[in-house]
C-alpha positions in Angstrom: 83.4 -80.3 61.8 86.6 -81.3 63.2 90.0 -79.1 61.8 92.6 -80.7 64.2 94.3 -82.1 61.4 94.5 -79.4 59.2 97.5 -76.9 58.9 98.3 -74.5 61.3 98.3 -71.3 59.1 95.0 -72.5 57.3 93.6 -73.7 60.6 94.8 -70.2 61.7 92.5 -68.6 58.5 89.8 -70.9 58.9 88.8 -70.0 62.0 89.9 -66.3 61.9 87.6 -65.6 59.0 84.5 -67.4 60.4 85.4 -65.4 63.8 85.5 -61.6 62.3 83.1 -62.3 58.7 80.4 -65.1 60.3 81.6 -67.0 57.4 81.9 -71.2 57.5 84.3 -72.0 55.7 85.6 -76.0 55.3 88.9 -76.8 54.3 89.3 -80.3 52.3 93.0 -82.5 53.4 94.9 -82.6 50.4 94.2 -85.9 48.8 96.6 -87.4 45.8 93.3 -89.8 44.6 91.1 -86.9 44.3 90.2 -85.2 41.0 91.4 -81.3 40.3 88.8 -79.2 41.9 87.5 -78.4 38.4 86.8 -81.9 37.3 84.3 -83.1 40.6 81.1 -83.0 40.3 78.9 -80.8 42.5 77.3 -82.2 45.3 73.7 -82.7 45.0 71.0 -80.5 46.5 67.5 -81.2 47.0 65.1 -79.4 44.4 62.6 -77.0 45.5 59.7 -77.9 43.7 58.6 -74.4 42.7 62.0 -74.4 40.9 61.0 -77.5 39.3 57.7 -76.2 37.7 59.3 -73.0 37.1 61.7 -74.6 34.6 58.8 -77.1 33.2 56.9 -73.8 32.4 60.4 -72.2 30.9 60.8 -75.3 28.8 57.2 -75.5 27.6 57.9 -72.0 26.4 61.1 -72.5 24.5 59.7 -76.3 23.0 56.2 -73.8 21.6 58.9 -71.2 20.6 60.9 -73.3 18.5 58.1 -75.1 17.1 56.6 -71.9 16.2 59.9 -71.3 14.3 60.7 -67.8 16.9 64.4 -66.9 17.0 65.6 -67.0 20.4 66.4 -63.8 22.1 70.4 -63.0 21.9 72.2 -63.4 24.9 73.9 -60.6 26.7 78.0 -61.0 26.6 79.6 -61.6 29.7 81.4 -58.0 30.5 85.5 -58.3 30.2 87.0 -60.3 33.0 84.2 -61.7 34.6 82.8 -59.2 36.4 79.1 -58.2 37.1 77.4 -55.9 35.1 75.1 -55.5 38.2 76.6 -54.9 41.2 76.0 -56.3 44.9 73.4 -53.6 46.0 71.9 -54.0 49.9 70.3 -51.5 52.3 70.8 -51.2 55.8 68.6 -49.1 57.5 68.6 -48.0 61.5 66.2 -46.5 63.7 65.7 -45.8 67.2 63.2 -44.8 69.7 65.3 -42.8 72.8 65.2 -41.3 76.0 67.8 -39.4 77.9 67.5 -37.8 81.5 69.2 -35.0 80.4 68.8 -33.0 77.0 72.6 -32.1 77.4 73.8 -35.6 76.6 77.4 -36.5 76.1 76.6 -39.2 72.9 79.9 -39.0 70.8 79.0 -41.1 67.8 77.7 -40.1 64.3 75.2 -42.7 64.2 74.2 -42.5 68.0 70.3 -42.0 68.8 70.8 -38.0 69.7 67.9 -36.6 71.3 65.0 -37.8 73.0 62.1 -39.3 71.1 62.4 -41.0 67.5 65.9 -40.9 65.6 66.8 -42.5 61.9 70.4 -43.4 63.0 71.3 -44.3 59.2 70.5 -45.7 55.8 73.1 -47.1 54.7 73.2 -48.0 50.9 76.4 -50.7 50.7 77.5 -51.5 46.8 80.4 -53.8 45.9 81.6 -55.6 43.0 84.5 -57.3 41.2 85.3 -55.1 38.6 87.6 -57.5 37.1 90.6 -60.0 38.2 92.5 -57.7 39.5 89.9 -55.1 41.6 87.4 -55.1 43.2 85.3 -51.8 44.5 82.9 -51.1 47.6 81.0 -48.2 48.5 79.1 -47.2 51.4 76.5 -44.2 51.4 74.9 -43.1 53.8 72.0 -41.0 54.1 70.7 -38.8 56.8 67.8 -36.4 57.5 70.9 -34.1 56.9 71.8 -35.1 53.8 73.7 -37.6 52.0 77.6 -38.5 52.8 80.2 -40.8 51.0 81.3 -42.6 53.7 83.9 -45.3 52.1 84.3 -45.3 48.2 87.4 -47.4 47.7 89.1 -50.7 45.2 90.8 -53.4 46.9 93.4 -55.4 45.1 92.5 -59.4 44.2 95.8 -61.0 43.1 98.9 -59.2 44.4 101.9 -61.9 45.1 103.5 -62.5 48.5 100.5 -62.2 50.8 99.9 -58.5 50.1 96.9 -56.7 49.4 96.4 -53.0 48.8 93.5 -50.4 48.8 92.6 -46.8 47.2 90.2 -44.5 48.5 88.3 -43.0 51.4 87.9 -45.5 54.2 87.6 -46.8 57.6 91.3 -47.2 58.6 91.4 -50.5 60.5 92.9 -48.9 63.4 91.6 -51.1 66.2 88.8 -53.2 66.3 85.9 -51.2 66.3 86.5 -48.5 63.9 86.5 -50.4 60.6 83.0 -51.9 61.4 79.4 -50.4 60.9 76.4 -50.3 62.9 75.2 -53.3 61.9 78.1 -54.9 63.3 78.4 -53.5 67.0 76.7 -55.5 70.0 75.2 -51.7 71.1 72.8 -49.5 69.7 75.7 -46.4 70.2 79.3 -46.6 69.9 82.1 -46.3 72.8 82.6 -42.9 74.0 85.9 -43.5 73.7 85.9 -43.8 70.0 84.5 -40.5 69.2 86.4 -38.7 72.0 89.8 -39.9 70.0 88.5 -39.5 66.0 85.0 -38.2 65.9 81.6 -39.1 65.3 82.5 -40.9 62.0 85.3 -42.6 63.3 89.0 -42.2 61.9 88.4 -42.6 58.4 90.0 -40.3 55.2 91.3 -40.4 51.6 94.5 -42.7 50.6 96.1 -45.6 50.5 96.6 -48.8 52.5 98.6 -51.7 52.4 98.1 -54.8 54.4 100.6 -57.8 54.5 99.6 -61.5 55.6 103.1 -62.8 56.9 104.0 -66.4 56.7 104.0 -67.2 60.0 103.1 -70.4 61.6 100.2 -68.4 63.4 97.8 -65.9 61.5 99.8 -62.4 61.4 98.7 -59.6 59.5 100.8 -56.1 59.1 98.7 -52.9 57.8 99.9 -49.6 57.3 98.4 -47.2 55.6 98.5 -43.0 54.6 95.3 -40.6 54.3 94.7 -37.0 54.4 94.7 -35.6 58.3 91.5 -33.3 57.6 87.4 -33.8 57.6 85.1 -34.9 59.8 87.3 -38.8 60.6 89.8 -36.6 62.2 88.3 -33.7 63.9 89.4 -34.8 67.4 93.2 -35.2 67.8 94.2 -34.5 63.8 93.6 -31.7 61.5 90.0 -31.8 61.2 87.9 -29.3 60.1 91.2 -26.8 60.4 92.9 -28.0 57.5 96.4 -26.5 57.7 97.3 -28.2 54.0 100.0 -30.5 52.9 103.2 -29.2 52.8 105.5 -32.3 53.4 104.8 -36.2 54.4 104.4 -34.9 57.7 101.3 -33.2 57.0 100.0 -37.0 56.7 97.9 -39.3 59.1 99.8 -42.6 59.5 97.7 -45.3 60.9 99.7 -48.8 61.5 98.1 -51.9 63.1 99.6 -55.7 63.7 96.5 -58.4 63.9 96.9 -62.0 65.2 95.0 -64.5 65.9 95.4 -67.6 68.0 93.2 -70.8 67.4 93.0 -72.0 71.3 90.6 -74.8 70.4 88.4 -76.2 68.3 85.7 -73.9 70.1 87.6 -71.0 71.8 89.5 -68.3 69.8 91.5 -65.1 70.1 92.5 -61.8 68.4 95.1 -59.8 69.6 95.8 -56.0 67.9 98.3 -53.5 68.2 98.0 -50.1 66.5 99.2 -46.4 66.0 97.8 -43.6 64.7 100.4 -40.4 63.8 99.8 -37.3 62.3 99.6 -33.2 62.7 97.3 -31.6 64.8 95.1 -28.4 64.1 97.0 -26.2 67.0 99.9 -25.4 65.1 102.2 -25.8 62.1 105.1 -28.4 64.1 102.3 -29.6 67.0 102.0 -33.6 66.2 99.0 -36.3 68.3 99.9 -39.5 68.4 97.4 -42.2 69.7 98.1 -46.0 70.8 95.9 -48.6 71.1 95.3 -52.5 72.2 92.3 -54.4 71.7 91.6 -58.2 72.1 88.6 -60.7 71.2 88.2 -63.8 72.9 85.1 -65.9 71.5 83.7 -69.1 72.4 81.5 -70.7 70.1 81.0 -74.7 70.2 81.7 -76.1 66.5 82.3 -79.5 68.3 78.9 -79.8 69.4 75.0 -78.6 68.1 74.3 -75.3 70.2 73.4 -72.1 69.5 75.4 -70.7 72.3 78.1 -67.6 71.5 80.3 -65.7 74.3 82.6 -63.3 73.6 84.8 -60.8 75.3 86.4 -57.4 73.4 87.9 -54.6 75.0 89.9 -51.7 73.7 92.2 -49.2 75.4 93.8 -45.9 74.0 96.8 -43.7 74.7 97.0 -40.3 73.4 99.7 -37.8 73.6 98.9 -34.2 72.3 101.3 -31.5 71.8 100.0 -27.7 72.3 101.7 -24.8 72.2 104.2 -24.6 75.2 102.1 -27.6 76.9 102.0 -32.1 76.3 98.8 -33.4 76.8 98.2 -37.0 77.5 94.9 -39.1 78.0 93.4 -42.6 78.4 90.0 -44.0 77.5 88.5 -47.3 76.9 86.0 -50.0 77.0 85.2 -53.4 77.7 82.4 -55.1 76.9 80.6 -58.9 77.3 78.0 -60.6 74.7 76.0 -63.9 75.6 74.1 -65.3 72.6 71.7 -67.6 74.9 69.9 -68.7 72.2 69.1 -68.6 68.4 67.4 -65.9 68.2 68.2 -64.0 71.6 71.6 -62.3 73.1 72.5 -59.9 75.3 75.6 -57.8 76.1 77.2 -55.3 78.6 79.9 -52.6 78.3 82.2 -50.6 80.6 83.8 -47.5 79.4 86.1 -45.0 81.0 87.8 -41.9 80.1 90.3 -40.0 82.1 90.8 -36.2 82.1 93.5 -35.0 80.0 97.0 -34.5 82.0 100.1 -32.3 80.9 103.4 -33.0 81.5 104.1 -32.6 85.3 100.2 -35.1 85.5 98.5 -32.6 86.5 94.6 -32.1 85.2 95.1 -29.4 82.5 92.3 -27.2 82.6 91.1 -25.4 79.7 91.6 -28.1 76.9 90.4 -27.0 73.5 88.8 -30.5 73.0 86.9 -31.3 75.6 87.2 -27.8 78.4 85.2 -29.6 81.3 86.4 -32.7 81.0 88.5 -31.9 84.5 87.6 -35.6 86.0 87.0 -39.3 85.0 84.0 -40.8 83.1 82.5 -43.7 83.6 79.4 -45.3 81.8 77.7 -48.7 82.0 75.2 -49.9 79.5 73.7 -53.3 78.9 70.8 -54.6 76.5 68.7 -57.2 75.2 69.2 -58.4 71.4 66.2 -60.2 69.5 66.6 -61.4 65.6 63.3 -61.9 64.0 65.5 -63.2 61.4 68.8 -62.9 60.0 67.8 -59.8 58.1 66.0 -58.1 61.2 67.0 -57.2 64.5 65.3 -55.4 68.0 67.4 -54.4 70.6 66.2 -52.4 74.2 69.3 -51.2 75.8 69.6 -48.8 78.9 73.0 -47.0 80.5 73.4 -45.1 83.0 76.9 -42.0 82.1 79.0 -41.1 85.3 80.9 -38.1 84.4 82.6 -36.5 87.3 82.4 -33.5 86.3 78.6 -33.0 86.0 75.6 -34.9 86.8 74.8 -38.2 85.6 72.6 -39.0 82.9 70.1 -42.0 82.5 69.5 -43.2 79.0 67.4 -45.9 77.2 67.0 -46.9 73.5 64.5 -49.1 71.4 66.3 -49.8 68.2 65.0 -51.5 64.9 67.4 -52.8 62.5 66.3 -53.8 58.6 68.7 -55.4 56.0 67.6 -56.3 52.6 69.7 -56.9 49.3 72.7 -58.5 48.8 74.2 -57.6 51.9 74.8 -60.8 54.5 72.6 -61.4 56.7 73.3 -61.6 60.6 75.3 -64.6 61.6 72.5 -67.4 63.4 
């Protein structure tokens, strides 16, 4: 399909939704002959012929009902507003088969396999519906061999004016890239270190509000802000956490802010660009504040222009941190970088770099002794790469292997054998 013609802010849209959702979308040329969108007729599909003898049976039925003078069965009303009585329900559910050279391994992700031999990652239970024109709610559970957690419960606005849109709840903040996503959507079986060593296993994630605003500028740009409690397991790295020192002002908020654009280059290549902050108090005392800075980009290269199954895409994401302890300023870098070939249909595979630097105080020297992470005294590296198969679009098998360079102990070896399983409403994976 060819979109040259097309506006640039829609172009913009276009492509930026089917580059972050896996959703086509087609945008029609405003055309004066053309009848209102609610006057054309639908375009004709073939008919499945098991649909066809299902409705000859279902008419057979109704034509011996009526004959037989039965009184149809009364039809359920429509709920108020249009919404489903029945929400979307879908499971996702992830296991994997591991192996790591050493029992002591540095995994920093919630969901990460996390010991040698079989591992349930997740099931994730993911509910969402219109509740009516004006919300609409999503929920993700998840359950563990631990238990049971709420891990986003939250309604989105439908129809505020002016390009905004606003949200309630616990959820993901979309700090970043990465963060806002699930499992399902990473190109690795375990999440950058560098994730968890800035918010924690989960990933920065709380109770509030957020506002998002899609500007009207020639080029897709999108402001979000939002405000959520600075305590729990989302911000047990740099923030409160688990030492919840309570809300006495605004200050005792975490602030995350983000600015999103995206840049058509082509018809075939395409590219995100994200700024974000995240500000709030910190657990080591009353006055002590962490603020954290990141970049990421996404350059992807899928042929629409041509028939190919072919996908290549580049994302990377870098973080600043700056700590403040009593009497001391802490600051730190981590990161990653990774690389995903889709070769074929069915087959892709993918290959990440991370780093992590020791944590510095103000004069940049190594600090030694730091209540997050006490032997972290040098630089990390880790490499991993892995093999993707996709049975179908509601399967997936991936065998991925890494090899973790921490300078300050031995290395560790590490290999994974995942199995992924999505059934319900849930979209499958992109083909």
């Amino acid at each position: 399909m060819r979109i040259r013609n097309a506006p640039s802010r829609f172009h913009a849209l276009q492509l930026f939704l089917a580059l972050v959702c896996g959703v086509n979308v087609a945008w029609a040329q405003p055309n004066a002959d053309m009848p209102p969108a609610a006057a054309r007729e639908p375009a004709s599909e073939p008919r499945n012929p098991d649909h066809q003898e299902i409705e000859a049976a279902l008419a057979a039925d109704e034509k011996t009902a009526a004959e037989a003078g039965a009184t149809p069965a009364p039809q359920k009303p429509a709920p108020a507003g249009g919404g489903s009585l029945n929400p979307d329900l879908s499971f996702i559910a992830d296991f994997a088969a591991a192996y790591f050279s050493d029992d002591e391994h540095l995994q920093t992700g919630a969901h990460d396999p996390s010991e040698t031999g079989f591992n349930l990652q997740q099931l994730e239970l993911a509910v969402g519906s219109s509740v009516d024109p004006y919300f609409r709610f999503d929920a993700n559970l998840v359950f563990a061999l631990s238990g049971v957690e709420i891990e986003e419960a939250y309604g989105t606005t439908l129809n505020l004016p002016l390009g905004l849109q606003a949200r309630a709840g616990q959820f993901l903040t979309r700090f970043g890239r990465l963060n806002s996503t699930h499992p399902h959507a990473w190109n690795f079986v375990d999440q950058p270190f560098a994730l968890g060593r800035i918010f924690g296993g989960e990933g920065n994630r709380g109770l509030g509000i957020e506002v998002s605003w899609l500007t009207p500028l020639p080029w897709y740009v999108e402001v979000v802000v939002s405000s959520t409690r600075a305590d729990g397991e989302g911000t047990m790295r740099s923030f409160f956490g688990a030492d919840d020192l309570g809300v006495e002002s605004f200050d005792d908020l975490l602030y995350v802010t983000a600015i999103k654009q995206f840049f058509p280059l082509s018809e075939d290549l395409s590219f995100l660009f994200g700024v974000s902050g995240a500000f709030g108090p910190n657990a080591s005392g009353r006055d002590n504040r962490t603020d954290v800075y990141g970049t990421d980009l996404y350059l992807k290269y899928k042929p629409i222009t041509t028939a190919s199954f072919n996908v290549v895409s580049l994302q990377s994401e870098w973080f600043y941190r700056r700590r403040q302890l009593p009497g001391e300023l802490l600051h730190d870098v981590s990161g990653y970088a990774e690389v995903f070939w889709r070769f074929a249909q069915r087959w892709g595979t993918a290959a990440r770099y991370e780093y992590g630097s020791p944590a510095l105080d103000s004069s940049g020297a190594v600090f030694v002794g730091d209540p997050l992470d006490s032997e972290w005294t040098e630089s990390r590296h880790r490499i991993s790469s892995n093999l993707t198969f996709w049975p179908s679009e509601f399967s997936r098998l991936r065998l991925q292997g890494s090899r973790d360079m921490p300078g300050f102990r031995s290395g560790i070896w590490a290999a994974f054998l995942a199995l992924e399983l999505v059934t319900g409403a849930h979209g499958a994976h992109a083909f």
